[in-house]
Each structure stands twice: as structure tokens, then as C-alpha cells.
N, C-alpha and C positions, 0 to 999 in steps of 0.2 A: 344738606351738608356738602355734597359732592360740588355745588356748586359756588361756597365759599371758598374751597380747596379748588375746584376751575380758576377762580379769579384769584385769590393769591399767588398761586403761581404763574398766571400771567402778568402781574404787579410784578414779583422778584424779575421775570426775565426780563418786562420790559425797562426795569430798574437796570437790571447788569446789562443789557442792550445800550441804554444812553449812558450810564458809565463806561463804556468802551467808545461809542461813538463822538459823543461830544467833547469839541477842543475847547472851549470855556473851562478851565482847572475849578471854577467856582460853580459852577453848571453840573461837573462832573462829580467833585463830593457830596455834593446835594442828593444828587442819584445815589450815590453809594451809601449815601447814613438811609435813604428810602429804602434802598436794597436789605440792610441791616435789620432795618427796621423792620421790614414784610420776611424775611425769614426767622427771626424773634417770633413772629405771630406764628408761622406756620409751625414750630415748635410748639407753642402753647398749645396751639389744634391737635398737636401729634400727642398730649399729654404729657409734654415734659417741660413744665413752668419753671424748673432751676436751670434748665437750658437755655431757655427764653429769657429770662432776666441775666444769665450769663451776657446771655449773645446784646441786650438793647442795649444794658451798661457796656461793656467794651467794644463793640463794634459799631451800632449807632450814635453812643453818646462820647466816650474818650476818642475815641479812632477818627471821629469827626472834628472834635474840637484840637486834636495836636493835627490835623492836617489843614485847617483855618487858621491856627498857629503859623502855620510853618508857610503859606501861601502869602499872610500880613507881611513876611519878612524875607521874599522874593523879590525881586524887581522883574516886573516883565519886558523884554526887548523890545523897543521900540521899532518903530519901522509896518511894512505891511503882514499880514502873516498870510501865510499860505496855505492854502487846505490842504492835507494830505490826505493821500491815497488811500482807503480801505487796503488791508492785505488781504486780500480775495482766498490764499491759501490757508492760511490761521483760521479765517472765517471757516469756510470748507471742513477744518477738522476739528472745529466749536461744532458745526451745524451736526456732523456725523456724529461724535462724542455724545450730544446730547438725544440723537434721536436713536442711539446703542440705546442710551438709561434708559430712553421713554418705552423701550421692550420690556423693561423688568415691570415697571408697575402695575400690569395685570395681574403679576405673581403674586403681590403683597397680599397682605390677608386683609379685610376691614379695621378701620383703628377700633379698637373696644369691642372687637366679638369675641365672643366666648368660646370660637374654635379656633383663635390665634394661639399655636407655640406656648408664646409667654402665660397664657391664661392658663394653660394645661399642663405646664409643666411643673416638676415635683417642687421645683427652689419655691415657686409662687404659695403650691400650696402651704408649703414649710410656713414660708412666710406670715401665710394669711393666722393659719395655724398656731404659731408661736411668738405672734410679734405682740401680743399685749401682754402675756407675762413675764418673757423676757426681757424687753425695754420699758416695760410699764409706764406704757403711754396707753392713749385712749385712740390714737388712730393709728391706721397700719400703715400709712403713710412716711407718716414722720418717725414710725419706728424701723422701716427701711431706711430712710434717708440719714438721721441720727444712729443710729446705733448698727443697722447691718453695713450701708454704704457709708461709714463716720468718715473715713479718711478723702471716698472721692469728692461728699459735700465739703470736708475741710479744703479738701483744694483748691473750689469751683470759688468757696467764700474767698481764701487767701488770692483769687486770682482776681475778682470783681473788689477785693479790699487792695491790693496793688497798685491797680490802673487806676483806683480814686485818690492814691498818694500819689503816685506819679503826676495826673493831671493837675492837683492841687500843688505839688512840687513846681511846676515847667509853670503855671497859671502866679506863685507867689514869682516867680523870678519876669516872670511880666511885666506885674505889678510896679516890682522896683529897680527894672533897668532900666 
């Protein structure tokens, strides 16, 4: 497993890498619905699949097509273009930024051990404990997500049912302009 989690996070960086580096705008979203898209995964690995379908619907899938939208109806300037500069300083406090985070990860506990915080603490047992009579459901899952977290999964839906009226809104005027 260590070494899915190696290479998906070499996939996101080297995704947010050529999304900052390359001047192709068409090159460049292509990278970032990738990028979307491999952090969606790395959710689902961390065990949080309404995160992961949060994140591929609106970041992989809307956030790409209104930026393909909006690129159709650009004109690019004609003429030579010119390579720009790397900003050597931005870089410099990207590179430190990230190798500050990459100190924590040692701390973190194993996903799914049994001596993680979350596993041991009393909400969880509560949970485990009381979620099939109280929500009378059959799995303790969905009686967190339903009935303990009701209102953050109503959010996560009304915000993934949003961005597919939205795109379907901006996609019918497409249609007929």
C-alpha cells in the first residue's frame, strides 16, 4: 500500500508541476482535471469516498469543462509568444512550503490502525455502539453519514447537485447562442 500512496503523490505533484509550468492554457487544464482527478483517488485511499466523489465531480469534472468553456471563447493573440521566466522566488517558497508538510508525515498514524485517535476515541465507540438502533440502519456507515453527519452530507450533496445545474445551465446556453 505504501507504495500506491508513493506514486499517487508523485502523479498530484507532478500534475500541479506541469499545471504551473506549462504555457499551452489547453495543456495546462488537462493537468489540472489530472491533478483533480489523482487527489479524488488519494481521498478514496484515505477512506473518505464522499470526498472523493465530491472532489472528481467538481474539480475534475465541472471545473474542467467551464474552463474548456471559457478557453472556446477566448481568442489567442496572434503574433510570436514568448517564453516566460520561471519566478525562481514563488518556486523557492513552493519548494520550502512543501518540504515544511513533508516533516509532518512521519507523525501521522497508519490509515486504518487500530491505535489511530479516531479508532479510540469515545464519539467512535458511541458510534459503533449506538448507530444501529438509533438510525436503524444495518450499517454503521451510513448511519454516521445519514443520520449523525445529516446536515454535512446534505451540504456535500447540495454542493455536487449545484455544480451539475450550473454546468447543465452554462452547457444549455451553449447550446442555443
Amino acid at each position: 500500500m505504501i507504495g500506491l500512496e508513493f506514486a499517487l503523490l508523485g502523479f498530484v505533484f507532478a500534475c500541479a508541476l506541469a499545471t504551473a509550468v506549462l504555457r499551452d492554457v489547453l495543456g495546462s487544464i488537462i493537468a489540472f482535471a489530472a491533478y483533480s482527478l489523482g487527489i479524488a483517488i488519494i481521498w478514496v485511499v484515505l477512506q473518505a469516498p464522499d470526498v472523493g466523489l465530491t472532489e472528481a465531480a467538481v474539480g475534475a469534472g465541472v471545473t474542467t469543462v467551464l474552463f474548456l468553456l471559457t478557453i472556446t471563447k477566448t481568442v489567442r493573440p496572434s503574433g510570436e509568444r514568448t517564453l516566460e521566466r520561471l519566478d525562481l522566488p514563488a518556486l523557492g517558497v513552493s519548494v520550502v512550503l512543501v518540504g515544511v508538510l513533508a516533516t509532518t508525515l512521519g507523525a501521522l498514524p497508519p490509515i486504518g490502525g487500530a491505535e489511530t485517535p479516531v479508532a479510540t476515541s469515545e464519539v467512535t465507540g458511541y458510534y459503533l455502539e449506538h448507530a444501529y438502533k438509533e438510525a436503524g440502519v444495518k450499517n454503521a456507515v451510513t448511519a454516521v453519514l445519514a443520520a449523525y453527519r445529516g446536515f454535512d452530507t446534505l451540504g456535500e450533496a447540495v454542493v455536487v447537485y449545484s455544480a451539475g445545474v450550473g454546468i447543465l445551465v452554462v452547457l444549455q446556453r451553449e447550446v442555443f447562442a
